[in-house]
Steps between C-alpha positions, in 0.01 A plus 500: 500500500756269360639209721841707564262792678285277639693249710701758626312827630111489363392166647633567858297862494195341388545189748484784748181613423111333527443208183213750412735788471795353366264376178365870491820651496637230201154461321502939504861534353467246235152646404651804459786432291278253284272809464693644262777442209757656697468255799464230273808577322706533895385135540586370191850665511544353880416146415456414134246289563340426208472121397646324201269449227607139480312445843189614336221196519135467420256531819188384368435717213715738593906551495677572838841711489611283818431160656527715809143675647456730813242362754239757659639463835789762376232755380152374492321841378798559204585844620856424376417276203706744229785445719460143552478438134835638426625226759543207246159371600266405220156566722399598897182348677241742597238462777186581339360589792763778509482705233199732395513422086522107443516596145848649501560103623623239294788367312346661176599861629827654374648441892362151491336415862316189642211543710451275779162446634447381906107439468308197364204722375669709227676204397246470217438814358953452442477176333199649258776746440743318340736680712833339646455496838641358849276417745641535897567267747214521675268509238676198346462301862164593505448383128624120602268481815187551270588367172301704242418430190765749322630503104767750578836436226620852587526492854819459719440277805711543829580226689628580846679312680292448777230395260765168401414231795521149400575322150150428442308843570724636253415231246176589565517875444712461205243269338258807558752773355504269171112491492490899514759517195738670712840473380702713706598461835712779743623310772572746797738388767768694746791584453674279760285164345692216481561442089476153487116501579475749271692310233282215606149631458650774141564083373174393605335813301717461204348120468158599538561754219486829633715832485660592812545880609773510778432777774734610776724211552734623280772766698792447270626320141580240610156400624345571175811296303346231740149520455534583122655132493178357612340687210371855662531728245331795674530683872317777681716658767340658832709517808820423336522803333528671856742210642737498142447838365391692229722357294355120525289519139819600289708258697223224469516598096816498459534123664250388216715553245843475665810405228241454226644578196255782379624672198784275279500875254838610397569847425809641326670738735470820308122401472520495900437790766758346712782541278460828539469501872791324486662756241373795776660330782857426308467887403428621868811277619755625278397838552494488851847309517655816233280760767680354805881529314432828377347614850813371670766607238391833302180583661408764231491398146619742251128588384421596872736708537411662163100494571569663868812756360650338834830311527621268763775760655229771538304300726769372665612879559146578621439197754685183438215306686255612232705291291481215715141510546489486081693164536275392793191569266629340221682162662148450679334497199710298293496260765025491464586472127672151536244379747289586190676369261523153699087536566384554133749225373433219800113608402520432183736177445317318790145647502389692202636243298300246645182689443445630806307867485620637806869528398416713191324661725738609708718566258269684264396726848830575631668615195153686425563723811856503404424657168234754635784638785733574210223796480589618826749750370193763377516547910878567506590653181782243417456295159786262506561431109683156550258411788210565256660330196553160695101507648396570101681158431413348776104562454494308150615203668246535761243634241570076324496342872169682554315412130676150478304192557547344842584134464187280611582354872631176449444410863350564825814450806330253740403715810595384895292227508489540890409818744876384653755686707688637182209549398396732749846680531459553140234734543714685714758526243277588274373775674828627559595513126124642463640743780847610341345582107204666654782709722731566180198620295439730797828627505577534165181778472614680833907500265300615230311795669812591663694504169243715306442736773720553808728263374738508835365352829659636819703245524672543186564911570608412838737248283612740266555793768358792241115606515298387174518917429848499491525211253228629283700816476827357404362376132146477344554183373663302812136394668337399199772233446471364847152511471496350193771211715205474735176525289664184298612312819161554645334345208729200473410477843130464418564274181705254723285493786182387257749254377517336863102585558376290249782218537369479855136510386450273198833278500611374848424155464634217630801331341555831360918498603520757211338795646694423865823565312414776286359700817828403602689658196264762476495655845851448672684716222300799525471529849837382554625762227312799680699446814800472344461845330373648787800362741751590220382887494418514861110567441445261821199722618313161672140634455578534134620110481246353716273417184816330361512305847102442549519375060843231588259379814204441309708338220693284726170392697336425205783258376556365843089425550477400126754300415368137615240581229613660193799219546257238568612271152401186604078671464567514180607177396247319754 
């Protein structure tokens, strides 16, 4: 459930339904998509969540991925704990009282967990355990009425806010905590607290020399920026992951290291993967620029006319529309292969360059698919000779962009430090990109099933004027080069709309004016170069264009909506 998803559909449907249910309903899905590697892999592709290893710190006498935990309020019995860990969290409190194995608790396991314990009389059998463990509110309360006699260096204490009444009962309890060897304290206040008591009383802990754990007040970055300033270094989030969204961990993360200079390695170019993303995208852009003036001037090359035994008059003298609809094919799919062309080589000079995995990922997936359609023609029984040379060069450049070395990310782009209006409209952009590659994957397969089977729609005979029989009949070899038009469009389709998928995923960030003007560059042409082609050969069926009018209104609402924050500079230079 990334924040895009969340804030826009999911949270109203589960605000509709009873607390219990709504936490059912999450707590099921996520246990069953951290239940096995498949659903693991979904969530890491959504939200690539996983922390940098420079946030990695030493937790007692163990090392925490994250500064970041999960408190037990979100999923006390850890039916969702795989898919919890793959949040950017580095452990999640457990109720003991919960769960039916205690031993599968602890921050020793491989899906490290703290157990949190809410009665007084186990309390000793934990500290003879040696175990990290958190002991609850009310437990803790309880524990400064009566004052035992404790040695307990392993235990985290809560202090509640409600617990915090005058200057010198605090003293007093503090002087107690010191006695017991405690250490670590996990101050627990709500979310609507007013920070300067908190900053108050996180000073008067830091004096008396103990840890602080932060819990719940923290519902965006900047109010960890401001409480890691008074020297917390580590938070548990409850409730705000419901109020910010999913997406709160990585975004919390990410502030940590904000415009830290992580990696200072240089590599040589050629040593680089995105050189050759780069290379790919150059490659797609020329091609598609010589496709679109060969589409509009010649049409037919003269190895298609040899590989098809057809010439240009004899299918003007069977149906000069056929020929049209060639031209139609072939200017719409020039017109995906400079989108392409723009998307690999934006990727890689801005992105991939900077060490950032997603890009090559997109890349490295899109061209993938783009390689593996070239296959389609076993279906049609058209092997395009020039078609198959080009892919043969092109897949040793991709072969280098896929087995060269990623440069290390040099840095982390500061996140919205705020849950703001742009903000906010920003996941509705988001979404809309999200929206528009998810719909050109979609129909990019249903072009590519058409191509290597029917390969006309109705709308195309009722176009052309001539039933698919008739046309078959005329030449063997006249289908299998329009399908061959369509299986390739289809799968440029596909290769672009991953493109935009993952850009909307993994890379719309704030400050990010980059990606706002290469969905710019990237979408207007192609659309706008389909309905010219269509106008100039009268193919104005409107059923057939309304995906070209539904993709220009997602693309234009996703500017409009985004633009405050991918051309929001001044974040990052603040």
């Amino acid at each position: 459930m990334p924040d895009w998803s969340y804030h826009t559909s999911i949270k109203y449907g589960l605000n509709a339904l009873p607390k219990k249910s709504a936490q059912s309903v999450v707590l099921g899905s996520l246990g069953f998509l951290g239940s096995n590697g498949v659903g693991r892999q979904i969530i890491r592709l959504m939200g690539h969540m996983e922390p940098h290893e420079k946030l990695a710190y030493d937790f007692f006498n163990y090392q925490l991925k994250s500064p970041v935990a999960l408190g037990r309020s979100v999923d006390p019995r850890a039916r969702a704990k795989k898919a919890f860990n793959e949040f950017g969290i580095s452990y999640q409190e457990v109720s003991i009282s919960s769960v039916d194995n205690s031993d599968d608790v602890g921050l020793d396991q491989d899906i490290p967990s703290l157990p949190v314990i809410d009665d007084t009389i186990s309390i000793n059998q934990w500290i003879e355990s040696n175990s990290v463990f958190r002991l609850g509110s009310a437990a803790s309360s309880k524990i400064l009425e009566e004052k035992p006699e404790l040695t307990a260096p392993h235990c985290i204490f809560s202090l509640p806010a409600n617990t915090i009444d005058t200057r010198k009962s605090i003293d007093a309890d503090l002087d107690y905590l010191n006695s017991c060897g405690i250490d670590w304290i996990q101050l627990s206040w709500s979310a609507d607290a007013k920070k300067e008591k908190i900053e108050d009383l996180i000073v008067l802990l830091k004096d008396r020399g103990f840890s602080v754990i932060l819990a719940t007040a923290v519902l965006e970055p900047e109010d960890a920026r401001t409480f890691r300033e008074c020297g917390i270094k580590h938070f548990v989030i409850n409730e705000a992951l419901k109020i910010s969204g999913p997406g709160l961990p990585k975004r919390l993360n990410n502030s940590f290291i904000a415009n830290e200079t992580l990696s200072k390695e240089k590599m040589r170019p050629t040593h680089s993967s995105w050189f050759y993303g780069l290379s790919l995208g150059i490659a797609m852009f020329t091609g598609g620029i010589i496709a679109w003036l060969i589409a509009h001037h010649k049409v037919l090359l003269p190895y298609d006319e040899v590989g098809t035994q057809l010439s240009l008059e004899q299918i003007k003298n069977l149906n000069e529309k056929i020929l049209h609809f060639l031209v139609h094919d072939r200017v719409t799919l020039a017109g995906t292969m400079i989108a392409i062309g723009i998307l690999y080589s934006s990727f890689a000079w801005f992105s991939m360059r900077r060490g950032e995995k997603w890009a090559k990922e997109a890349v490295c997936y899109s061209a993938l698919f783009g390689f593996i359609n070239f296959f389609a023609f076993l279906f049609y029984d058209y092997f395009d000779v020039f078609h198959a040379f080009v892919t043969a060069c092109l897949m040793q450049i991709f072969l280098l962009c896929v087995y060269a070395d990623l440069p290390k990310l040099k840095k982390v782009n500061k996140p919205s430090p705020k849950n703001d209006r742009v903000w906010r409209m920003s996941l509705w952009s988001q979404a809309l990109f999200v929206t528009q590659g998810l719909g050109l994957i979609l129909a990019g397969l249903v072009i590519t099933y058409f191509g290597a089977t029917e390969v006309f729609v109705p709308q195309d005979l009722e176009y052309l004027g001539q039933p698919s029989d008739l046309i078959r009949a005329f030449h063997k070899n006249l289908v299998p080069l329009i399908a061959h038009d369509r299986c390739t469009f289809g799968g440029m389709l596909v290769s672009s709309g991953i493109c935009i998928l993952m850009s909307a995923l993994h890379g719309f960030e704030r400050g990010r004016s980059w990606l706002w003007w290469v969905y710019i560059f990237s979408g207007f042409p192609p659309y706008l170069i389909t309905l010219w082609v269509h106008l100039d050969i009268g193919y104005v069926n409107q059923f057939h264009l309304a995906p070209v009018y539904i993709g220009i209104a997602l693309l234009i609402g996703g500017l409009a909506l985004g633009a405050p924050y991918l051309l929001d500079k001044k974040h990052l230079k603040d």
